[in-house]
C-alpha positions as CSV (number, residue, x, y, z in Angstrom):
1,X,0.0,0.0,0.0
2,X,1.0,3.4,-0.6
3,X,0.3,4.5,2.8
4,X,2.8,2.2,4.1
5,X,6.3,3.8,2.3
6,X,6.5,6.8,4.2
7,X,4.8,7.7,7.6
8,X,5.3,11.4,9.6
9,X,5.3,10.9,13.3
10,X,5.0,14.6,14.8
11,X,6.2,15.9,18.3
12,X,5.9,19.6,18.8
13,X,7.9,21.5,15.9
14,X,9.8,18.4,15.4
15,X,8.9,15.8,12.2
16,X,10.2,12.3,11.8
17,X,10.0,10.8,8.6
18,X,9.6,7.2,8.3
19,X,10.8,5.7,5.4
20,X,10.8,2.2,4.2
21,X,14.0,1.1,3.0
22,X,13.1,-1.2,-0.1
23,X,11.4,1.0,-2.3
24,X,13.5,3.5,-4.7
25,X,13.7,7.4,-4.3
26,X,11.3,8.3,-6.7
27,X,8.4,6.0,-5.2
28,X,9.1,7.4,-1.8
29,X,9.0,11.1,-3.3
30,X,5.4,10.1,-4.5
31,X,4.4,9.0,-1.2
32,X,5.9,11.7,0.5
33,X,4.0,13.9,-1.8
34,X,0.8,12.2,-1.8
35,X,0.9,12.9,2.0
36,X,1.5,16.4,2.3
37,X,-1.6,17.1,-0.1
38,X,-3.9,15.3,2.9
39,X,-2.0,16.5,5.7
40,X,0.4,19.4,5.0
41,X,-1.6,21.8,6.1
42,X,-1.4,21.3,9.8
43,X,2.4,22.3,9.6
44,X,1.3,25.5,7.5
45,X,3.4,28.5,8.8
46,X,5.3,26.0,11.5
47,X,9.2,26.2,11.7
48,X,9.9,22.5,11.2
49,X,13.5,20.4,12.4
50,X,13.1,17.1,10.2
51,X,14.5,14.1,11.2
52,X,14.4,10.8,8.6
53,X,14.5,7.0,9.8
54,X,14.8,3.8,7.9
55,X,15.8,4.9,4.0
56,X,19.1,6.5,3.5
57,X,19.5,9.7,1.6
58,X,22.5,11.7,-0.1
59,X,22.8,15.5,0.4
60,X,20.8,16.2,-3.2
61,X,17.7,13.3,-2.0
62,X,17.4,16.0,1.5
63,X,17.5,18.7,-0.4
64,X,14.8,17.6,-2.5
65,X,12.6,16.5,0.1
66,X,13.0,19.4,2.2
67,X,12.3,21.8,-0.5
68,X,9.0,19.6,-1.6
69,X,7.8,19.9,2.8
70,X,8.4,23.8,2.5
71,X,6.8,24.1,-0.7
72,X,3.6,21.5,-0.3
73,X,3.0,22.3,3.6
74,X,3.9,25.9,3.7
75,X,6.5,25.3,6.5
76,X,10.0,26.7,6.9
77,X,12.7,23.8,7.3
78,X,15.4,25.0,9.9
79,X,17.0,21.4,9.9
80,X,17.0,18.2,7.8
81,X,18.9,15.2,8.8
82,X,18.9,12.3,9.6
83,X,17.6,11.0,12.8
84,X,21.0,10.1,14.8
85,X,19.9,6.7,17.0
86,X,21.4,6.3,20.1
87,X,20.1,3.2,21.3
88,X,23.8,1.8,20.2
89,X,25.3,3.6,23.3
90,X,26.5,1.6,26.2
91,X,24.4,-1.5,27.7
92,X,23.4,0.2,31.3
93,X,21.9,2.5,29.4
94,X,20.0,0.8,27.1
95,X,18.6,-1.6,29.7
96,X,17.9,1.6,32.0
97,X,15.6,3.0,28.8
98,X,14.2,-0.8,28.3
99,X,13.3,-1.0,31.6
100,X,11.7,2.6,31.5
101,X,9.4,2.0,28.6
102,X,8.2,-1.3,30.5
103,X,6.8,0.8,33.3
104,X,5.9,3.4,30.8
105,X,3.9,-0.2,29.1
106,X,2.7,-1.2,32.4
107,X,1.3,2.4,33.3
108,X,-0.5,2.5,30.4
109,X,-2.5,-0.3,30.5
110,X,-3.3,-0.4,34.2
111,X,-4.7,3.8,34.1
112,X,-5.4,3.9,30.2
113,X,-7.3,1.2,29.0
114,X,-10.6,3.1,27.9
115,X,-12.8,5.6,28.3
116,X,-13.7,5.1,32.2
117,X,-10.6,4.8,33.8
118,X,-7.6,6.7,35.0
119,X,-6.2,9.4,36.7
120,X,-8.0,12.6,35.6
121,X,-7.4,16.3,35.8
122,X,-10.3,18.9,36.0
123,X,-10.0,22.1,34.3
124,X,-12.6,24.5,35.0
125,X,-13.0,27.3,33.0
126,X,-12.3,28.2,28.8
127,X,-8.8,27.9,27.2
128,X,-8.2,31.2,25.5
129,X,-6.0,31.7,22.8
130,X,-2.1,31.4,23.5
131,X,-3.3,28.7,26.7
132,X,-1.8,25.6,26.8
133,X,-3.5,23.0,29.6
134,X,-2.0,19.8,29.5
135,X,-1.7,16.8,31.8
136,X,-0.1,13.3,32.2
137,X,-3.7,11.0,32.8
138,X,-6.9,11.9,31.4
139,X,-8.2,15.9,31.1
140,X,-12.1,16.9,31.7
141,X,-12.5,20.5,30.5
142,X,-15.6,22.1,31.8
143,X,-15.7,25.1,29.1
144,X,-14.6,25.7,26.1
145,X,-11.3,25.7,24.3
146,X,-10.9,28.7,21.9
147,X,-9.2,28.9,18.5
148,X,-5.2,29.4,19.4
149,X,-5.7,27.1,22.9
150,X,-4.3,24.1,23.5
151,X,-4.9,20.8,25.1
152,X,-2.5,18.0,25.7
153,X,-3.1,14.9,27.8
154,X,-1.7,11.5,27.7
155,X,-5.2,9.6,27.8
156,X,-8.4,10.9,27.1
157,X,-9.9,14.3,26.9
158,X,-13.4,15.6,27.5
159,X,-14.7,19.3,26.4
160,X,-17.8,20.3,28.4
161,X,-18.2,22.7,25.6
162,X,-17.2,23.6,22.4
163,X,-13.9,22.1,21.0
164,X,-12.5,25.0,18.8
165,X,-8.6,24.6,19.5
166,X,-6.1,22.2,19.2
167,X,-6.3,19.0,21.3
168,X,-3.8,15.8,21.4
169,X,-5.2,12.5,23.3
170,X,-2.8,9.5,23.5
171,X,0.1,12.3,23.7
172,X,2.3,9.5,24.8
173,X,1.8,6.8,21.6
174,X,-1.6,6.0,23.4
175,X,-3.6,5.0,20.4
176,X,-6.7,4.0,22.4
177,X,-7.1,7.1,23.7
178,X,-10.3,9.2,22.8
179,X,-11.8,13.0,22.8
180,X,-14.9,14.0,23.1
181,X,-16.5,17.2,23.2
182,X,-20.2,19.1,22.9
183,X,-18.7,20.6,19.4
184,X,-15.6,19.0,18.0
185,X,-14.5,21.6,15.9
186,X,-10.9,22.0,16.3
187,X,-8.6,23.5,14.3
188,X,-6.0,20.3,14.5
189,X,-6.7,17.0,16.0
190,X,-4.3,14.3,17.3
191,X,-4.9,11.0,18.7
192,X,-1.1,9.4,19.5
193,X,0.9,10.5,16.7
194,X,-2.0,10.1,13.8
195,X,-3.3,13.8,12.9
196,X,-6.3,15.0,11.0
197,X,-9.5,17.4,11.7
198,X,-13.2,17.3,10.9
199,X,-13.9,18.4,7.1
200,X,-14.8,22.2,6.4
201,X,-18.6,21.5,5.8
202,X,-18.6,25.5,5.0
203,X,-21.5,26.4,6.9
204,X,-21.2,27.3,10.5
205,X,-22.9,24.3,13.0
206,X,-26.4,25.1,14.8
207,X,-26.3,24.2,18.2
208,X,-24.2,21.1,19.8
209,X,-23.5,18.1,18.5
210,X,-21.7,15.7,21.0
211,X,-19.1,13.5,19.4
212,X,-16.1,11.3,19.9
213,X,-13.2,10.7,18.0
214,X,-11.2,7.4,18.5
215,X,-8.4,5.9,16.0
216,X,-8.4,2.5,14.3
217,X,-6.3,0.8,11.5
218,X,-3.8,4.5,11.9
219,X,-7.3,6.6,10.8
220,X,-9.3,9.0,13.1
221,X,-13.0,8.2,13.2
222,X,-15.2,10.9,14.2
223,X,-19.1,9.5,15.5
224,X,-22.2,11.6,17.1
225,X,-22.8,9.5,20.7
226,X,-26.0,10.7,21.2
227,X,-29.0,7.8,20.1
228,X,-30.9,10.1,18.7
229,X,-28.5,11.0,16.1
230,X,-27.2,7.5,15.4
């Protein structure tokens, strides 16, 4: 599949590019492409360090690839290289970051399994532009979350109102995680490391309309969870 070549994994203003080794240049350039035209435009205007695993390039491969992420997502590339992989380094430390991804592993499933468990954070009150809330369990807002705030949780999050920033479940791989809110309308939408947001339907919503998004097979899913709208 297509989809399978090349895969983005963001964190903050940094992107990782993914790339499987066994396909040429030009096939990855097409899947590289193809991406950007679905998803470039959540890095529009961001000043982007790119990293690149799996497929080795030469100095003239970057170049092209980093001109065709400035050109396609609107971004400014302040570094491309490839992503440097410590886990070579001496074996203490190797078994000291093995054993702290197990307890990361075990943490996860015993507070983060689904929707009704964990340790939760209440946030009373709306996220204003420039406002980032964040929190290592699941995060209730009970407001809103304007265009320009931010929410950031490493299980689920809940908006007791309307949903117009941008919000990132799962913000530790957690692809189980979920958000929900009384009007999911947010400008960028990340569950784990998988990124999209709801279509421009180009006519502004009437009144609420609870939903949930969730991710399976690597795509976000976006359902009413009211009966009366199923």
């Amino acid at each position: 599949m297509e989809e399978s070549i090349v895969s983005f994994k963001a964190k903050g203003n940094e992107l990782i590019l993914v790339m499987r080794e066994e396909y040429d240049f030009d096939k990855v350039l097409e899947s590289i492409e193809k991406k950007l035209d679905s998803s470039g435009r959540f890095f529009k205007g961001a000043s982007l360090d790119v990293r690149y695993r799996g497929k080795k390039l030469d100095k003239e491969q970057e170049r092209i690839i980093s001109e065709l992420i400035e050109e396609k997502a609107s971004a400014v590339i302040k570094s491309f290289e490839e992503d440097d992989d410590r886990q070579e380094q001496d074996n203490s430390q190797e078994t000291e970051e093995y054993d702290s991804a197990r307890d990361k592993f075990k943490m996860k499933l015993l507070y983060f399994k689904g929707l009704e468990e964990g340790m939760t954070k209440f946030y009373r009150g709306t996220v204003r532009s420039g406002t980032l809330v964040s929190y290592d369990g699941n995060l209730v807002v009970l407001g809103d979350v304007n265009p320009g705030g931010e929410i950031v949780a490493a299980g689920n999050v809940v908006v007791m109102g309307s949903l117009r920033g941008m919000v990132h479940a799962g913000a530790d791989g957690n692809k189980e995680a979920v958000i929900a809110a009384l009007s999911l309308q947010p400008t960028q939408l990340r569950i784990a490391d998988v990124i999209t947001r709801p279509p421009d339907s180009g006519q502004p919503r009437q009144g609420l309309l609870p939903e949930i998004a969730f991710v399976r097979d690597d795509i976000v899913y976006i359902e009413t969870f009211l009966p009366q709208y199923k």
